[in-house]
C-alpha positions as CSV (number, residue, x, y, z in Angstrom):
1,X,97.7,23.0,179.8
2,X,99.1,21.5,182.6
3,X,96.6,18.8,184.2
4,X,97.5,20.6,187.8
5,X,96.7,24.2,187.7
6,X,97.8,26.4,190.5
7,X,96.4,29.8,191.7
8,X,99.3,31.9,189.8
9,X,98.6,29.8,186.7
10,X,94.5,30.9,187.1
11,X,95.1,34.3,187.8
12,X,97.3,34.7,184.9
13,X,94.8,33.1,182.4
14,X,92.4,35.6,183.9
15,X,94.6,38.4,183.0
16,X,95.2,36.9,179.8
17,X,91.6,36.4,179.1
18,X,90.8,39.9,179.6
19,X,93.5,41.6,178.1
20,X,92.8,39.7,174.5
21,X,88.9,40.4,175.1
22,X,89.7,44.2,174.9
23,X,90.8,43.8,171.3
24,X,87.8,42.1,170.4
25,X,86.5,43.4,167.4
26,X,82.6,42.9,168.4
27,X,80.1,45.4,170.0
28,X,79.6,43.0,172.8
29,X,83.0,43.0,174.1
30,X,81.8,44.7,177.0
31,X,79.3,42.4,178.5
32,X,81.9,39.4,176.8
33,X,84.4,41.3,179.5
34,X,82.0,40.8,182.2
35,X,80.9,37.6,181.7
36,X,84.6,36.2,181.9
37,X,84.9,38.6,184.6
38,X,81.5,36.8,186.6
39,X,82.8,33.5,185.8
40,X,85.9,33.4,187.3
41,X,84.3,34.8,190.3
42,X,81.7,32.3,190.5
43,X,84.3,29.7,190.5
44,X,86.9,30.7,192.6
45,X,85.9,28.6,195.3
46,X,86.4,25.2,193.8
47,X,88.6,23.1,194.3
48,X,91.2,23.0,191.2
49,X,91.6,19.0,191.0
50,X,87.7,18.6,190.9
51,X,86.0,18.3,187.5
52,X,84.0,21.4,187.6
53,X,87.2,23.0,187.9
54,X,89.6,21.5,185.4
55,X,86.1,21.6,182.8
56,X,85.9,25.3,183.4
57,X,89.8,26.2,183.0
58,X,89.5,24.1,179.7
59,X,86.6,25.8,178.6
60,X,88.6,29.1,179.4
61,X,92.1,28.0,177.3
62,X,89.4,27.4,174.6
63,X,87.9,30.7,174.9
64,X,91.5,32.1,175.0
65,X,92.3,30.6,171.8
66,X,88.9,32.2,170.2
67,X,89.8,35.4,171.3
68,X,93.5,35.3,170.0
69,X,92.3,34.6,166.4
70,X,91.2,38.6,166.5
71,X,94.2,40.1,167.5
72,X,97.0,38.6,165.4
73,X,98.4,36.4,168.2
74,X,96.4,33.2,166.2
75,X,97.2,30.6,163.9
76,X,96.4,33.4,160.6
77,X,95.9,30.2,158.4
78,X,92.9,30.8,156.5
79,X,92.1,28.5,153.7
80,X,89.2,27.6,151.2
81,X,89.5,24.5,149.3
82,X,85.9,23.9,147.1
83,X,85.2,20.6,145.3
84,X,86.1,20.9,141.6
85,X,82.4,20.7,141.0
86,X,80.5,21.6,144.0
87,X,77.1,21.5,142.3
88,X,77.1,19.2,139.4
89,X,74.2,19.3,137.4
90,X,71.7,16.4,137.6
91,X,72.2,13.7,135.0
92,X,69.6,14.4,133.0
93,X,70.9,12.9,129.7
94,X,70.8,9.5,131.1
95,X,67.5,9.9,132.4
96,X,66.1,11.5,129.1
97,X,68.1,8.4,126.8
98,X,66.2,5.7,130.0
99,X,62.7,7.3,129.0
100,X,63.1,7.0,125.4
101,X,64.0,3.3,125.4
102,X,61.4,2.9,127.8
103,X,58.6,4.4,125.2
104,X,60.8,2.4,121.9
105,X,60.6,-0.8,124.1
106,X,56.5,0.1,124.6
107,X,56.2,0.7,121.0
108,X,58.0,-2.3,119.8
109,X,55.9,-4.8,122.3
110,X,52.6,-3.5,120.3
């Protein structure tokens, strides 16, 4: 993303945006549709340099990115990588073998 954005570059993330949300696998893709939609209508009066602006288009690329993990266009790296033990059992032997020298120390004071 370019750190100047012009009005071509806007409109064309706008189309972008709304094309990728009508592939969205989700039963809320209308009111998803609208609310980018609402958004960029809200905003088209700033001022592209200020930091509304350049926080909104950043927040939109973002979006954009979300949106293309649904339709094939993303990054389809999915991976799972699990400890070798990702609940190891509590160490119970040590604490069974520290009680019974606990009670054999007792019993040998006496």
């Amino acid at each position: 993303m370019a750190s100047t954005v012009t009005r071509k570059g806007l409109l064309h993330l706008y189309r972008r945006l709304l094309r990728s949300c009508e592939t969205y696998p989700s039963k809320n893709r209308a009111r998803i549709y609208e609310s980018i939609r609402v958004e960029f209508r809200e905003n088209i009066s700033l001022d592209s340099e200020s930091e509304k602006a350049k926080k909104q288009i950043h927040i939109a690329y973002q979006g954009l990115g979300q949106l293309h993990q649904f339709d094939g266009r993303g990054s389809a790296n999915f991976s799972v990588t699990l400890e070798q033990n990702p609940f190891p059992k509590p160490d119970t032997v040590n604490q069974r073998t520290q009680r019974a020298e606990e009670i054999l120390d007792e019993i040998n004071k006496t």
